[in-house]
VOPAGU-2260 file (C-alpha; in pm, 1 decimal, decimal comma):
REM VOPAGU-2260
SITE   aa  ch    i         X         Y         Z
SITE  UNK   A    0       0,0       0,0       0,0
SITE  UNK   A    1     107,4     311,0     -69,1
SITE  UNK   A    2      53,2     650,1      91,5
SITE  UNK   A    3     105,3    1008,3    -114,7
SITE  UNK   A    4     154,7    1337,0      84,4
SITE  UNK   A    5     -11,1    1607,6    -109,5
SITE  UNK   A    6     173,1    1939,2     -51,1
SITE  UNK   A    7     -50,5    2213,8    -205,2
SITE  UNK   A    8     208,0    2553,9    -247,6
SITE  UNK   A    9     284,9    2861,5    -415,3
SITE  UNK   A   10     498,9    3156,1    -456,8
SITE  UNK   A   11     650,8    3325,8    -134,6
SITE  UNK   A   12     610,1    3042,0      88,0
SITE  UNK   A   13     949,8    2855,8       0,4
SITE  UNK   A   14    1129,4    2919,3     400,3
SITE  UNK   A   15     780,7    2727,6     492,0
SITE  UNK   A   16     770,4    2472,8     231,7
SITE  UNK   A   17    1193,3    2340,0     285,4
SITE  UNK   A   18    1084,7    2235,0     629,7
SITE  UNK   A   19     759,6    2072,2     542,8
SITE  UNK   A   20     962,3    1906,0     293,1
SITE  UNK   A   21    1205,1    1789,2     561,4
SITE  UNK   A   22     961,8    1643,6     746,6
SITE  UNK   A   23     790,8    1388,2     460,9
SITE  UNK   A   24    1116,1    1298,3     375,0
SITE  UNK   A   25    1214,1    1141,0     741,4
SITE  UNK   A   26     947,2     926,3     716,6
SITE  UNK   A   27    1017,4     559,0     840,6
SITE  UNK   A   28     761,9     402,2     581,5
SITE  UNK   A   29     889,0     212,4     325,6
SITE  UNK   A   30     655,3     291,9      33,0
SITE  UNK   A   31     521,4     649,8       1,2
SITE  UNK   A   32     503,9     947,8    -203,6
SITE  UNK   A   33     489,9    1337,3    -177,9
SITE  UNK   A   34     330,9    1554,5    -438,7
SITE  UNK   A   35     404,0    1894,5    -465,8
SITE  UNK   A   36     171,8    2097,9    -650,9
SITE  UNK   A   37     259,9    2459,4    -716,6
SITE  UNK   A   38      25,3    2738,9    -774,1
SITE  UNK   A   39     104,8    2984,5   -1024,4
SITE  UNK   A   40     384,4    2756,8   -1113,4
SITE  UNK   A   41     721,0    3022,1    -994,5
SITE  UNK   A   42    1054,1    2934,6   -1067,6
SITE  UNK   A   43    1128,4    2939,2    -717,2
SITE  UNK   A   44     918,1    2719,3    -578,6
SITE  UNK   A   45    1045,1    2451,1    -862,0
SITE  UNK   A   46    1414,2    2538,2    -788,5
SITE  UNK   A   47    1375,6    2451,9    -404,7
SITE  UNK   A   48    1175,6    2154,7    -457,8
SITE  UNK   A   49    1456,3    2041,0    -736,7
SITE  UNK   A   50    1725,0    2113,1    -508,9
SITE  UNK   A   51    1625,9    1820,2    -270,0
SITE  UNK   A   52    1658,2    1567,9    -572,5
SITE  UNK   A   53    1499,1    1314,5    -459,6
SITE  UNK   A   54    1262,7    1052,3    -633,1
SITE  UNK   A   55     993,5    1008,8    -370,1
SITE  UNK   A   56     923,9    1376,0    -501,4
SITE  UNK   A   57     682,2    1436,7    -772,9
SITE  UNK   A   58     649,3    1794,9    -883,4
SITE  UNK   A   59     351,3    1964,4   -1079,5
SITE  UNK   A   60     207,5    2316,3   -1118,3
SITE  UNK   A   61     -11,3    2485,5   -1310,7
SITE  UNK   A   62      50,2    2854,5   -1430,9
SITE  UNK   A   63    -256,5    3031,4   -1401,7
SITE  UNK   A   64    -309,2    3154,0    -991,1
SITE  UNK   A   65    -635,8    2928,8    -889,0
SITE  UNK   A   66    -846,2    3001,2    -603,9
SITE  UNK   A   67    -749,8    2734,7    -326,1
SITE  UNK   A   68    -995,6    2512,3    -408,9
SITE  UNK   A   69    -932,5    2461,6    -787,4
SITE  UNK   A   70    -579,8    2405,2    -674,9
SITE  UNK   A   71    -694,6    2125,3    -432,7
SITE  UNK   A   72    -866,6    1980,6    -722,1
SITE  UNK   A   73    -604,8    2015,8    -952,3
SITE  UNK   A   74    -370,8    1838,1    -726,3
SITE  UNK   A   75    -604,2    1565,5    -664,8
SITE  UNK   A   76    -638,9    1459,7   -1005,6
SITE  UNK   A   77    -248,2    1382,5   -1024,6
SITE  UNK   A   78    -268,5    1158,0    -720,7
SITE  UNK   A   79    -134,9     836,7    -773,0
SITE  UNK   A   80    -131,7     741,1    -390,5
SITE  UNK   A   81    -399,1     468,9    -237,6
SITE  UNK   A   82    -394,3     637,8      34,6
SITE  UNK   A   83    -329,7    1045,6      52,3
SITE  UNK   A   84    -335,5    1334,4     313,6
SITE  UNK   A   85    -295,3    1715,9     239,6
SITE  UNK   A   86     -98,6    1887,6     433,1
SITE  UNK   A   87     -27,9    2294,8     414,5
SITE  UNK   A   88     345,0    2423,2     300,7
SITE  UNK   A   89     398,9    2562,6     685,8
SITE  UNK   A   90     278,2    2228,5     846,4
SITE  UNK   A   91     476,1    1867,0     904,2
SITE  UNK   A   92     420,5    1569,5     922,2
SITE  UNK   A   93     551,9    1307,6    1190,0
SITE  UNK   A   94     814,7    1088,7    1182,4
SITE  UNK   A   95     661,3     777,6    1238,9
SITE  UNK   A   96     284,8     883,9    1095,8
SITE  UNK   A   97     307,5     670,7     812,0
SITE  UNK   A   98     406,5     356,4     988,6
SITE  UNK   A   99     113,0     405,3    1229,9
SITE  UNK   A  100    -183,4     472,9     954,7
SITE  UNK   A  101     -32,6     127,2     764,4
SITE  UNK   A  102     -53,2     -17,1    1138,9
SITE  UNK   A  103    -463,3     100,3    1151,0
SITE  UNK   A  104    -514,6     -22,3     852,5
SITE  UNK   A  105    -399,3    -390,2     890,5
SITE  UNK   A  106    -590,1    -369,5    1192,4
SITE  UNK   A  107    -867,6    -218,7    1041,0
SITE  UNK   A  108    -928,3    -367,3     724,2
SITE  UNK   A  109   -1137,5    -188,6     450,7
SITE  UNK   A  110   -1119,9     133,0     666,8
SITE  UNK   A  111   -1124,3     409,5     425,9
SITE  UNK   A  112   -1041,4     705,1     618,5
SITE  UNK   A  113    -777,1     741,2     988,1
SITE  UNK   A  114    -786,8    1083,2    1154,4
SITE  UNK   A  115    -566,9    1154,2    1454,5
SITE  UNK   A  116    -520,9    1479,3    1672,7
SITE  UNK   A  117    -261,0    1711,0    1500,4
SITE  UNK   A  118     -25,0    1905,3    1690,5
SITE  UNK   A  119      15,7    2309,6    1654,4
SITE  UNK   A  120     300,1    2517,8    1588,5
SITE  UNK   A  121     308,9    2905,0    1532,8
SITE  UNK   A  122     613,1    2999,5    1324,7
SITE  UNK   A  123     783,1    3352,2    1428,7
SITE  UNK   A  124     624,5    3547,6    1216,2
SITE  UNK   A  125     322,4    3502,2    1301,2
SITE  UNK   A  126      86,5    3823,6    1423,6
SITE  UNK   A  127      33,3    3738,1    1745,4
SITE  UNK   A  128     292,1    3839,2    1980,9
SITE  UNK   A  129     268,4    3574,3    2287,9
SITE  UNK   A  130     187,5    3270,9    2006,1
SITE  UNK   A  131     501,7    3340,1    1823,6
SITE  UNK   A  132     731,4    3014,0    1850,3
SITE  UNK   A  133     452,6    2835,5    2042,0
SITE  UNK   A  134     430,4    2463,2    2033,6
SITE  UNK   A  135     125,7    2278,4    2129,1
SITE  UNK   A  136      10,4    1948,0    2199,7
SITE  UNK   A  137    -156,4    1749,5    2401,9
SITE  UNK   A  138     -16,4    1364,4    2593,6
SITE  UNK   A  139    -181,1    1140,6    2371,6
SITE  UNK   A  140    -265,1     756,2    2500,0
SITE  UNK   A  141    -239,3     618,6    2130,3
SITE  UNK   A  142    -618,5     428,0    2182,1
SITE  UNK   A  143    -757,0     364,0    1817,3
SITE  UNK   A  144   -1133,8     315,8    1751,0
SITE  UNK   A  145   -1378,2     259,7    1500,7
SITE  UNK   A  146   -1643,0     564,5    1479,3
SITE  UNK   A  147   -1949,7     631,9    1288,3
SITE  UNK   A  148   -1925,5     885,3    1073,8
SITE  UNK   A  149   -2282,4     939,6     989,8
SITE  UNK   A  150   -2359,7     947,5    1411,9
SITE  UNK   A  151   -2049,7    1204,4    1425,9
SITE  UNK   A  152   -2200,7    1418,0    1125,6
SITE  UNK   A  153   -2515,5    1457,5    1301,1
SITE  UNK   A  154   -2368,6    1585,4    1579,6
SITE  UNK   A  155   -2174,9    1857,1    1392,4
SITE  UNK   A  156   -2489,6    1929,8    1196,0
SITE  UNK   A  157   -2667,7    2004,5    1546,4
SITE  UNK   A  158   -2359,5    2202,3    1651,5
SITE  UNK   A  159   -2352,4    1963,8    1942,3
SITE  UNK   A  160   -2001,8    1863,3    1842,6
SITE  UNK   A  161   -1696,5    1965,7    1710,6
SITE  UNK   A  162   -1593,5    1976,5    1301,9
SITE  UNK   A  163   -1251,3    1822,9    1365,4
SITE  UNK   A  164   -1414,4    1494,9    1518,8
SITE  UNK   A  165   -1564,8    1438,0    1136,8
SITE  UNK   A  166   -1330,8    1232,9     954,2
SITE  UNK   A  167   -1079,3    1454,8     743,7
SITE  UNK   A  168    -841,5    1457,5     448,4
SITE  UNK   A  169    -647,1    1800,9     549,7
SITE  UNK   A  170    -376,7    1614,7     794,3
SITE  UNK   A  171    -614,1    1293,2     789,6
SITE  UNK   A  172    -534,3    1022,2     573,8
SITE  UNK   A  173    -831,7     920,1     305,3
SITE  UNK   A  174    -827,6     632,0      27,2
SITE  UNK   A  175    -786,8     773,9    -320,6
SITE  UNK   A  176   -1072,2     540,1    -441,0
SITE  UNK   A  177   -1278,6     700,8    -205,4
SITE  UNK   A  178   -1211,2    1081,0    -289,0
SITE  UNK   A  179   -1265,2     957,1    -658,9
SITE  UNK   A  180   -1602,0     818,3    -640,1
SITE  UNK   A  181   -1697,6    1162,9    -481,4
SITE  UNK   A  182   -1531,6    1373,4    -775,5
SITE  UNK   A  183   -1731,5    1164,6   -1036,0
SITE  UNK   A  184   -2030,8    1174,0    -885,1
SITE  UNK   A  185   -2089,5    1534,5    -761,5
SITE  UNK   A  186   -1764,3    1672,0   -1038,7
SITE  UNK   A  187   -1551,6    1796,5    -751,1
SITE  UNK   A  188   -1441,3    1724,2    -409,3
SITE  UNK   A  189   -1351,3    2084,2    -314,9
SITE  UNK   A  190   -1666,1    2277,3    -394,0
SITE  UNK   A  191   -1630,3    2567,6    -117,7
SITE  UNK   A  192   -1301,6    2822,0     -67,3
SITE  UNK   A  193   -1231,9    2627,1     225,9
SITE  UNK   A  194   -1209,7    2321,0      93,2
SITE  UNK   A  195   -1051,6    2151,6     412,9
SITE  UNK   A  196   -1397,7    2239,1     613,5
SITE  UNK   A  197   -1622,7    2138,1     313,4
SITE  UNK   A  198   -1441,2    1825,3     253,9
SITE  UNK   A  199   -1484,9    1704,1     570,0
SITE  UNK   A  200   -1841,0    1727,4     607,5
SITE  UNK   A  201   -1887,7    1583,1     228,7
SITE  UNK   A  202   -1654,0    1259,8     374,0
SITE  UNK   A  203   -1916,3    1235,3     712,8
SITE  UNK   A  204   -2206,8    1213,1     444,3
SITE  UNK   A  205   -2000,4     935,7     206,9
SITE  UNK   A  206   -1820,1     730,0     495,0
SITE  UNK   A  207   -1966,4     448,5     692,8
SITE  UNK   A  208   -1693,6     439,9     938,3
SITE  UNK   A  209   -1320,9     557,6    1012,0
SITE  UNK   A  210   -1081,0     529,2    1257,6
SITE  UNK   A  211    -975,5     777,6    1532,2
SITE  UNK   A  212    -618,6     758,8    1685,5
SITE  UNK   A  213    -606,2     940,9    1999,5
SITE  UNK   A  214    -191,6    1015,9    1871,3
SITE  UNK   A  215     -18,3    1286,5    1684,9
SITE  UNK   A  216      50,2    1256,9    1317,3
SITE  UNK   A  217      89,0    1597,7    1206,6
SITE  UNK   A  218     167,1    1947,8    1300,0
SITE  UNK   A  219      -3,0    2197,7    1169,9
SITE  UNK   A  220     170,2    2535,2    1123,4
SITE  UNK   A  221      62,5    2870,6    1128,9
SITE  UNK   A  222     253,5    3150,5     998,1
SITE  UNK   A  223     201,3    3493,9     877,5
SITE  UNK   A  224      62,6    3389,4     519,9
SITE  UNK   A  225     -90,7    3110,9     644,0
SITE  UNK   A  226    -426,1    3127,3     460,8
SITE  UNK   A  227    -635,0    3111,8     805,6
SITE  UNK   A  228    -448,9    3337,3     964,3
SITE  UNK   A  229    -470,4    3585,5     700,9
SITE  UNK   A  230    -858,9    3529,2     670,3
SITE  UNK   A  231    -917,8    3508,9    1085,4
SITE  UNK   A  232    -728,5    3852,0    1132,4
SITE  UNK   A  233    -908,1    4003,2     844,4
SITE  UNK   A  234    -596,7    4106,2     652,8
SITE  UNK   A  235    -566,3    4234,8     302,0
SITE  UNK   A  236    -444,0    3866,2     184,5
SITE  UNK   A  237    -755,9    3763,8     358,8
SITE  UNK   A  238    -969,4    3947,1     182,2
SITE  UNK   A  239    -771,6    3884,2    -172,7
SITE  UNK   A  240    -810,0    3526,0    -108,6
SITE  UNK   A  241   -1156,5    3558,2    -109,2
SITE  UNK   A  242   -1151,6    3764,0    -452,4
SITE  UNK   A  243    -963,2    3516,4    -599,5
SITE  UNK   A  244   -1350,7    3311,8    -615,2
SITE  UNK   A  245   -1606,0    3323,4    -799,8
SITE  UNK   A  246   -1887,7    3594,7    -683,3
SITE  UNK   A  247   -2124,9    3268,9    -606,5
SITE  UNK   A  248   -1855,7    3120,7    -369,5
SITE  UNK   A  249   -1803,1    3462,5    -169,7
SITE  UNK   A  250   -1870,7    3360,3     212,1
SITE  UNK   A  251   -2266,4    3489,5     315,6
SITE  UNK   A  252   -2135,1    3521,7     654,1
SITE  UNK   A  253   -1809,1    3603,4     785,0
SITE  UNK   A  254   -1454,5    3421,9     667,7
SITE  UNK   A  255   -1288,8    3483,7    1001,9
SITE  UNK   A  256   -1542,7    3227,4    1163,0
SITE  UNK   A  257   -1440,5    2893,1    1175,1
SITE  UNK   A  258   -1816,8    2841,9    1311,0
SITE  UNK   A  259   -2017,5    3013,6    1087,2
SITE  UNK   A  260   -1820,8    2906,1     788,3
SITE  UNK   A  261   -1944,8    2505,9     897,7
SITE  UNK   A  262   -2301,6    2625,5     907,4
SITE  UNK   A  263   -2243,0    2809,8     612,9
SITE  UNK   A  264   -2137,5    2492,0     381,8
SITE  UNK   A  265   -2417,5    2267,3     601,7
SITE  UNK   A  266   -2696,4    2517,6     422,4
SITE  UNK   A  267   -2527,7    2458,1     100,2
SITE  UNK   A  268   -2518,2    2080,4     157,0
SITE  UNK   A  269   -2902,5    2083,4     279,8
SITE  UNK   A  270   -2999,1    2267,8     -40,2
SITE  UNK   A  271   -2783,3    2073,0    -296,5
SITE  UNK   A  272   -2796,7    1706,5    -447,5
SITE  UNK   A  273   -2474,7    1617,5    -296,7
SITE  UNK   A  274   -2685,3    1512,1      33,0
């Protein structure tokens, strides 16, 4: 079996994007991938990704600046993985995260989806003063268990429950087979400008089951041009990220909510045929 790291980048991010790349590549796990897919397709970003020459790296881009979601999709449909994760240019991955999702797995059989409980780490540049350099996480006991995703997307839907409990491809790890079913029937997986969000409530409408590992597989960064930082603050690249959509995909409520965001893409669910 093997497991692809989807690395979604672009232009200004490269200081992020050598460490990320750092981390895949320490990886214990003896048959996986990492695609890096660059947006807007600068020289840079190809020259630093080059510079590591090394084969478990494939490299694509496409030249024309895509809102994120395009992107995602774009990247998605150069997958070759059978199982994948996303993870951002600022993020990491753990060493031994691989070797633990093939460990689920084999106990797990026919699982299509293992989320886990990401760590958090706030680069120095970003805004806040007393995050900057902050690492967070949690003691984790390493239990693993079977959930429902249907029972867990009720509870999200009710707002009795948290998003991140829904099983998740952004630092999750999905099967490709899976993802693709979605993308022919409904013609995309990422249908919202935050695709990470929407996908995970599209996977807790398609997915019988997963499995939940109470351990840490990934960090997730967050930096001064991290994307939710820029939208949370309500900075100008927040606001040009938005613009970057189509009119139709503008947010009705407010970008800098997590919350409303969720209820946001649960009305478009409700009123659309991919329910």
């Amino acid at each position: 079996m093997n497991i692809e790291i989807l690395i979604p980048t672009l232009a200004g991010r490269e200081r992020y994007l050598e460490w990320c790349l750092k981390s895949c590549l320490v990886q214990r796990h003896h048959s996986f991938g990492i695609l890096v897919s660059n947006n807007g397709g600068a020289s840079s970003v190809k020259k630093l990704v080059e510079s590591f020459n090394d084969s478990r790296i494939r490299y694509i881009e496409v030249t024309d600046l895509l809102p994120m979601c395009k992107h995602w999709e774009f990247m998605l449909s150069h997958a070759k993985g059978d199982f994948l994760t996303i993870i951002g240019d600022d993020d990491a991955i753990m060493p031994k995260a691989l070797l633990v999702v093939e460990e689920v797995l084999a106990e797990y059989p026919g699982t299509a989806c293992v989320t886990h409980e990401p760590a958090q780490y706030y680069w120095p540049d970003y805004p806040v003063e007393e995050l900057k350099d902050r690492y967070v996480y949690r003691g984790r006991t390493g239990i693993r268990k079977l959930a429902s995703a249907r029972s867990t997307l009720r509870e999200v839907v009710e707002f009795r429950e948290w998003y991140g409990k829904l099983p998740f491809l952004y630092h999750g790890f999905v099967s490709r087979q899976v993802l693709e079913k979605i993308r022919a029937k409904h013609g995309g997986v990422f249908l919202r400008p935050a695709p990470d969000i929407f996908v995970d409530l599209v996977l807790g409408m398609h997915l019988e089951s997963y499995v939940q590992v109470e351990d840490c597989l990934t960090i997730g960064g967050q930096g001064a041009k991290s994307t939710g930082t820029s939208c949370s603050v309500g900075s100008e690249a927040g606001k040009s990220f938005i613009e970057t959509h189509p009119k139709d995909m503008w947010p009705k409520y407010s970008i800098a909510s997590i919350t409303l965001q969720v209820f946001e893409y649960i009305e478009f669910l409700s009123a659309s045929s991919l329910v």
